[in-house]
C-alpha positions in Angstrom: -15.5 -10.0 -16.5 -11.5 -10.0 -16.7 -10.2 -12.6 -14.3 -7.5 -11.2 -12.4 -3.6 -12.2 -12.8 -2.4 -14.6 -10.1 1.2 -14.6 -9.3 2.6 -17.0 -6.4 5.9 -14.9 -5.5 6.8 -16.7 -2.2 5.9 -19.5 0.4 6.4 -16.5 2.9 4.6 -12.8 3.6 5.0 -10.4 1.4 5.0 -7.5 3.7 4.9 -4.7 0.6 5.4 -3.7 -3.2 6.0 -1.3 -5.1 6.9 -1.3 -8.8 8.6 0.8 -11.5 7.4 3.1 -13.7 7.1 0.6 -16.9 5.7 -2.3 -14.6 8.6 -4.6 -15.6 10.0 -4.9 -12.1 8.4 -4.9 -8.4 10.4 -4.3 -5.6 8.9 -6.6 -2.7 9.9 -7.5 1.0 9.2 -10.9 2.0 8.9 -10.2 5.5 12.1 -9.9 6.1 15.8 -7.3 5.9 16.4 -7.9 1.9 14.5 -6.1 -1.1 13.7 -8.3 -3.9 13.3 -6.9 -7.3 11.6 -9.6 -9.6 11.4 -8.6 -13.5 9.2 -9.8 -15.4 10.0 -12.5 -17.6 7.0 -13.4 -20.1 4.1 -14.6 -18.1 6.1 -14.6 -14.8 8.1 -13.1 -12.3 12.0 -13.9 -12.0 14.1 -12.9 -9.2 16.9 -10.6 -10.5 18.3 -8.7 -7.4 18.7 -8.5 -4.2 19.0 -5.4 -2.3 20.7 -5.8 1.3 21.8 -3.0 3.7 19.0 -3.6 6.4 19.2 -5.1 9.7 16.2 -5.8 10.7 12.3 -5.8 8.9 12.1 -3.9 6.0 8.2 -2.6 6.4 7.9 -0.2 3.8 8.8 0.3 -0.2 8.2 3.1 -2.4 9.7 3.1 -6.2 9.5 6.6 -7.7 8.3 6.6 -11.6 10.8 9.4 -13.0 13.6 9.5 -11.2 13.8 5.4 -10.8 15.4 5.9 -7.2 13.8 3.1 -4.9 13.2 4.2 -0.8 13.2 1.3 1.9 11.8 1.7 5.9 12.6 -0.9 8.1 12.4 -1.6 11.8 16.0 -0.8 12.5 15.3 2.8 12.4 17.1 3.6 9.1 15.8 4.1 5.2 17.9 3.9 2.5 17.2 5.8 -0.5 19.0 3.0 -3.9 19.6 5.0 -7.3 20.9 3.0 -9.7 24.9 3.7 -10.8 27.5 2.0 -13.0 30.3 -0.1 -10.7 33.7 1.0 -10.7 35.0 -2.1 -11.7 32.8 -3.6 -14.2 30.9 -1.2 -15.3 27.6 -2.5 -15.2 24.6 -0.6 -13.5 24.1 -1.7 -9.7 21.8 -0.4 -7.2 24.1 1.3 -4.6 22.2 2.6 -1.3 22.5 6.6 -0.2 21.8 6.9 4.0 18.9 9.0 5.2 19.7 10.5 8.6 15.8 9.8 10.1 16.9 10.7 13.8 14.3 8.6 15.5 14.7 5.9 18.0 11.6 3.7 17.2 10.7 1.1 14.0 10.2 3.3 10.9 6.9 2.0 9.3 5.9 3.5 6.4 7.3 5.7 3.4 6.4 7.8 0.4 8.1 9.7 -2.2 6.4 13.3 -2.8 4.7 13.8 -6.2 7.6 15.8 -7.1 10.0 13.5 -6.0 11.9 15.7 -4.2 11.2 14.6 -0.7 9.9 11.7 0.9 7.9 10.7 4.1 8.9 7.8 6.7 6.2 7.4 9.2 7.6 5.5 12.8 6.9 4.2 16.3 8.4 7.5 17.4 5.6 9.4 17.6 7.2 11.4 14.6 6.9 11.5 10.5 10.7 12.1 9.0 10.6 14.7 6.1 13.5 14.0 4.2 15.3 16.0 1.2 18.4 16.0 -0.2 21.6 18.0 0.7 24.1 17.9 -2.2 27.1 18.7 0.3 27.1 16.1 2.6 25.9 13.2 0.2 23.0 12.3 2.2 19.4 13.1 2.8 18.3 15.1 5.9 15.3 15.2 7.9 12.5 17.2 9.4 10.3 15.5 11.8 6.4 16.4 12.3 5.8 15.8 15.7 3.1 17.8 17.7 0.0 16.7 18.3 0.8 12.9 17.6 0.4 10.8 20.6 1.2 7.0 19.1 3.1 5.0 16.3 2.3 6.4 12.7 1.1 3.7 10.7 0.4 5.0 7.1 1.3 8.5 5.2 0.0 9.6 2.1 1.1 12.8 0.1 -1.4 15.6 -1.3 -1.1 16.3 -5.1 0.5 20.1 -4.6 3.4 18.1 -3.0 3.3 20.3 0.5 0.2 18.3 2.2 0.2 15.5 3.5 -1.8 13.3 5.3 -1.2 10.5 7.9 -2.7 7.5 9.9 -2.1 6.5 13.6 -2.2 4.5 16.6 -3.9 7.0 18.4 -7.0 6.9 16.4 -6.2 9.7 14.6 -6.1 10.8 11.0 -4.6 14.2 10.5 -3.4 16.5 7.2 -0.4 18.5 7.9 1.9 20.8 6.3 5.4 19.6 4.9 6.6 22.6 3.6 10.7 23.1 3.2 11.3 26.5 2.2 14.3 25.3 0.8 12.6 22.5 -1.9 9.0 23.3 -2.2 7.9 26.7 -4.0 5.3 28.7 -2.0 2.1 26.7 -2.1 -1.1 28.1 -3.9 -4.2 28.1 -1.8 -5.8 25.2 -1.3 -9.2 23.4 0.8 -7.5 22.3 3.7 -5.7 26.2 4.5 -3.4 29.0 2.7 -0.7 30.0 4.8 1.1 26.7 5.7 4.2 26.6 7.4 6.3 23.5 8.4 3.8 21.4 11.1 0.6 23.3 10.4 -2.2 20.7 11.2 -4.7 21.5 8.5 -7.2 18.9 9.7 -7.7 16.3 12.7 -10.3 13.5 12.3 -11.2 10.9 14.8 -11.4 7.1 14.2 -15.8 6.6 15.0 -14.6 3.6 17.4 -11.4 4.2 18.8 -9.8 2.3 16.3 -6.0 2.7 15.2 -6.2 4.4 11.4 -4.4 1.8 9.6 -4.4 3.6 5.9 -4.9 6.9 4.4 -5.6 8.3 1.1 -5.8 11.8 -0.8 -8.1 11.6 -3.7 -6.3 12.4 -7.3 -7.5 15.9 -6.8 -6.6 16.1 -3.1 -9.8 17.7 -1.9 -11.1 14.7 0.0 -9.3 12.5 2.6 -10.2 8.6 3.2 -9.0 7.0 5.8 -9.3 3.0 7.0 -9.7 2.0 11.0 -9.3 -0.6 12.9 -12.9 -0.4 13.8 -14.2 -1.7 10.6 -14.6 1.4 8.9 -13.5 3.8 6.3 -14.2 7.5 6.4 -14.3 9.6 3.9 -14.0 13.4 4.6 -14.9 16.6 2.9 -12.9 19.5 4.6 -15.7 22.3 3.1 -18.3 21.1 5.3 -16.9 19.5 7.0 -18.8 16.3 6.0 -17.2 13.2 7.2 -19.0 9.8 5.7 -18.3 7.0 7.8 -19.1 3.5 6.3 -18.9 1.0 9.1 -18.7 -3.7 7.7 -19.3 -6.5 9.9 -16.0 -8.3 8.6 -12.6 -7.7 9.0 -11.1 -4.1 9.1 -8.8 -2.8 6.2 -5.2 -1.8 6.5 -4.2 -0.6 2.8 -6.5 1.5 0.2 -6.0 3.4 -2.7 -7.7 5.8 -4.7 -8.7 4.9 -8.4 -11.3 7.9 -9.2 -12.1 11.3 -7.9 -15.3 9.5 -6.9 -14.3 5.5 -6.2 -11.8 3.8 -3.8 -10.4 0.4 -3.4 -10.0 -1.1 0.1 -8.7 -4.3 1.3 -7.2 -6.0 4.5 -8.2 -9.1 6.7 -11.1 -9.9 4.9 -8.6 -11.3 2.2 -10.4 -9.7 -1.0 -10.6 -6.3 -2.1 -13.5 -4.1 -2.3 -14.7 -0.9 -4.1 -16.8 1.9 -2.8 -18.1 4.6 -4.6 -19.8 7.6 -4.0 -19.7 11.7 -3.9 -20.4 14.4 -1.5 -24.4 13.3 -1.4 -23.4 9.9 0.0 -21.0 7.1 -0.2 -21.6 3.5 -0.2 -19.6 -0.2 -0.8 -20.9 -1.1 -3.9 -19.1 -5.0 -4.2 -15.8 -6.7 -4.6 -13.1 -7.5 -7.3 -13.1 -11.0 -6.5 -15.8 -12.9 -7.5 -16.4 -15.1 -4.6 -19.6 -16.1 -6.3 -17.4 -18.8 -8.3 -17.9 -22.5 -7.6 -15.7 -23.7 -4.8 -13.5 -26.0 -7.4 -12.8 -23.4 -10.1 -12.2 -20.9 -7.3 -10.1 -23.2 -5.0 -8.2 -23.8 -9.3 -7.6 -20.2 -9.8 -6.6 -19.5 -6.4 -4.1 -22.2 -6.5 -2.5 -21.9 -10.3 0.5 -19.6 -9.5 2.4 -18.8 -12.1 1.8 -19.6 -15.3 3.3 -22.8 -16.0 3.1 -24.5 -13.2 1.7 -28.1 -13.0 -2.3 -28.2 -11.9 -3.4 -31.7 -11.6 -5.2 -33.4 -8.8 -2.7 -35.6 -8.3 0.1 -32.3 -7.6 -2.1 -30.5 -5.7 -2.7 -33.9 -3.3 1.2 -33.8 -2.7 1.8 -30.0 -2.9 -0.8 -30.1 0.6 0.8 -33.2 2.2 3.9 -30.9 1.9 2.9 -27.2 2.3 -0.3 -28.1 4.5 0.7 -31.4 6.0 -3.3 -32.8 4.4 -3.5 -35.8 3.8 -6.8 -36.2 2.6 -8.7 -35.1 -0.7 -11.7 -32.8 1.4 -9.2 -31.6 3.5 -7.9 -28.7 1.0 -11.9 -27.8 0.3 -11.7 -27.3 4.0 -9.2 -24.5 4.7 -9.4 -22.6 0.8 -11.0 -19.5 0.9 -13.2 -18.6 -1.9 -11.2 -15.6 -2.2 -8.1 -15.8 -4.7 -5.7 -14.4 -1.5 -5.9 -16.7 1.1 -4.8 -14.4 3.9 -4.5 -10.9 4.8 -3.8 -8.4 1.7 -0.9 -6.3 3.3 -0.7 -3.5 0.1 -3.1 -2.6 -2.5 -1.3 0.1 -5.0 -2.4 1.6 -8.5 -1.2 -0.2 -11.4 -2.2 0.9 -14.4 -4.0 3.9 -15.5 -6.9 4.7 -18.7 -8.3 8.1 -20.0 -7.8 11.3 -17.7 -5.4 9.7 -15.1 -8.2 7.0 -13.7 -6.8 3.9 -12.1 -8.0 0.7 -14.9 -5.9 -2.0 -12.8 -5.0 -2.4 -8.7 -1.8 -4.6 -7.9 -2.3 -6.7 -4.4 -0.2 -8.9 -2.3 -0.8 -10.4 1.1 0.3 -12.7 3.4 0.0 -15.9 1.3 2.9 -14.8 -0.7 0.9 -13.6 -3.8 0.9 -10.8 -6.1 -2.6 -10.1 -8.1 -3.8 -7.8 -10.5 -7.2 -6.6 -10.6 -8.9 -5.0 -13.0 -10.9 -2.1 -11.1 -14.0 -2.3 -13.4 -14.8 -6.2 -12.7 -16.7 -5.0 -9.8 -18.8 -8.4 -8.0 -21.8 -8.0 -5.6 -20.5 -8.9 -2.0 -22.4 -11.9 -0.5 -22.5 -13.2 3.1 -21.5 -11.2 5.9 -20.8 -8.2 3.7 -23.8 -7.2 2.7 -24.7 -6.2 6.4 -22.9 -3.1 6.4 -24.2 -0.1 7.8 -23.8 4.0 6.4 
């Protein structure tokens, strides 16, 4: 079994991440109004830029493959779409920000680029989703907002493969697939599952959280015929529009807020439980079938890996004594072995995003980072068997 690849980025959150097409840099927002792109630098991640236009919390990243333009949401109701552009002066290639005019009055919280990358999504606390393409004459990027039937802050967005669909998470318990469709950027859609004739706002589906819990993350498979969805209830839902046939697998741990697909038949979720798990399955059934991090390990190697960092870094008992007098305020040696997790994230996981890809477009590696200011990479197939109070969860 491949260990993952630990990376300590920060001492502080990293709220999300998103990296470029090649994988040599990741964009990430450290909980707070700067983007920082880190390349990668042999075995570790360097800080290269900074990218500042923000006021307040940048929530959001997304980092389009093709056309290498980078999209930022934040909390002061703006997003900034960053291409990169030679500087009048010396020449050399800068990331220069383009404005987005959102029109909403609440946080924006989330943010896609279509598969086209055409258009792009910003999800908010205004009860709204932002649409946004570009319009040459002005310079700038407009917007369309999806409102009707939303009732709360949208938390997560995720786009359908035809680039028209797409589907979004809420506060009001809701998961819903609706139609995005500019006449003026997408060509007419062919039909598909979820509807045929699908004009601008067309709700194509409307599922309810089994609990009344908000839907913190929502995912189209790589074929975009099913829907996933993570709540607040400790749950994820998996639906089939045919039937419909929704599969609701409910965990006596901590709810999920990210997922993403890696199969046509397998998902990877992950959240406050600090590790992230795989479930598997098909229209017959779908169940959690164990975790990418071996929590099996002993306590000591665990508490090793979990601490290492980047590579490099200095590793004896003596640093890690000091390293928790400072960062910890511990004193004493059991101390440590008290508060490490037996996960290799010691705190929430905040973003879980495909990394790299094998044979006929399958997801091979996941990218994580969380709250304890790490980024890891996981190799989808090292799948674990969940222990303790995992293995009470019910179908």
């Amino acid at each position: 079994m491949s260990a993952p690849e630990v990376y300590s980025i920060a001492k502080t959150p990293v709220t999300c991440h998103a990296f470029n097409a090649d994988r040599s840099q990741v964009a990430v927002s450290l909980n707070d109004n700067n983007v920082q792109i880190y390349s990668k630098q042999g075995k570790e991640w360097i800080l290269s830029e900074t990218l500042s236009e923000h006021d307040k919390l940048i929530t959001s990243i997304d980092w389009a493959p093709n056309s290498n333009r980078i999209v930022t949401a934040s909390q002061d109701r703006n997003a900034y779409v960053w291409s990169l552009s030679p500087d009048p002066l010396t020449g050399k290639l800068v990331w220069k920000p383009t404005l987005v005019l959102l029109r909403i009055n609440r946080a924006a919280t989330f943010v896609r680029w279509s598969p086209n990358e055409d258009k792009f999504a910003v999800a908010s606390g205004a009860r709204a989703i932002a649409i946004c393409s570009f319009d040459p004459e002005n310079n700038w990027w407009v917007a369309r907002q999806l409102k009707k039937p939303i009732r709360s802050t949208v938390l997560s967005v995720d786009w359908h493969p035809n680039n028209v669909l797409l589907a979004a998470g809420s506060a009001d318990m809701k998961a819903r697939v609706f139609s995005a469709y500019i006449k003026d950027v997408d060509k007419r859609p062919s039909p598909t599952i979820w509807g045929e004739k699908l004009p601008f706002n067309t709700i194509c589906g409307e599922y309810t959280s089994p609990a009344g819990g908000w839907v913190h993350a929502v995912g189209f498979s790589p074929s975009g015929d099913v829907l996933a969805f993570a709540s607040h209830d400790s749950s994820i839902s998996i639906v089939y529009p045919g039937g419909p046939i929704v599969y609701n697998i409910r965990i006596s741990s901590l709810p999920y807020v990210t997922l993403t697909w890696t199969s046509e038949d397998a998902l990877v979720a992950a959240g406050h439980d600090c590790q992230p798990v795989v479930f598997s399955g098909s229209e017959q059934g779908w169940a959690l079938i164990g975790t990418l991090d071996d929590t099996t390990a002993s306590s000591g190697s665990k508490a090793s890996g979990a601490r290492t960092g980047t590579v490099g870094r200095l590793n004896s008992a003596a640093f890690n004594t000091f390293r928790n007098a400072d960062t910890r305020g511990q004193t004493g040696g059991d101390a440590a072995s008290d508060t490490e997790l037996l996960t290799v994230h010691q705190n929430t996981i905040t973003s879980v995003r495909p990394y790299a890809y094998g044979g006929e477009g399958i997801v091979s590696r996941v990218s994580t980072t969380g709250v304890d200011g790490k980024l890891v990479i996981w190799d989808v197939n090292a799948v674990s068997a969940l222990t303790g109070k995992m293995g009470g969860l019910r179908v």
